[in-house]
C-alpha angles and dihedrals in degrees: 000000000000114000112177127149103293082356128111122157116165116212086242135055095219109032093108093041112034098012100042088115092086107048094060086103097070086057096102108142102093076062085076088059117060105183094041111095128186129198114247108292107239101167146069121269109287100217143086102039120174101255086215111125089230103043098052085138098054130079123243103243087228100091146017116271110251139167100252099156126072153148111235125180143168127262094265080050093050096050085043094061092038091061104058115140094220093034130238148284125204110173148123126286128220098013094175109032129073104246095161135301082300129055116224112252125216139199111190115192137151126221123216111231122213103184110103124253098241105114096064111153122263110255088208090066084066092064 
């Protein structure tokens, strides 16, 4: 790899898109923050992205790649999302098209809703 000042040139072309995996374990920064919880990182960094219309997939070569954005929540929200009945979803948006130097990041969940459906509205007000 090549660091130099606005310069970043990793020695593969894929080791921020197909080999992330392993450097998890230099993202260190939710560890200042002791009450804040994320859900398991399963996608690329998700900064800096070439703001050219036709490279939204490459990297600009002025930093180095890093997962900026990012969905934090307490422990209740946590257990929230854990507990969705269809499951969740917590991934990268626009993968292949330039949005910008940083990817949108999602988090899809369902709540399960205990108040009961009785106060529906009435379909005669409509007429």
């Amino acid at each position: 790899m090549t660091v130099e000042r606005k310069k970043f040139v990793p020695r593969s072309g894929t080791q921020f898109t197909e080999h992330y995996a392993e450097l998890l374990q230099y993202d260190l920064e939710l560890k200042a923050f002791s009450a804040l919880r994320e859900l398991p990182v399963t996608f690329q960094p998700s900064y800096p992205f070439s703001e050219e219309l036709h490279e939204g997939s490459k990297y600009m070569d002025k930093r180095c790649p890093a997962w900026c954005d990012r969905i934090v929540m307490n422990e209740p929200g946590l257990k929230l999302v854990n507990e969705s009945p269809l499951g969740c979803m917590y991934n990268m948006m626009a993968k292949g098209i330039c949005v910008g130097d940083h990817k949108p990041i999602y988090l899809f969940f369902t709540v399960a809703s205990t108040i009961p459906m009785t106060h529906l509205p009435d379909e005669s007000l409509d007429a």
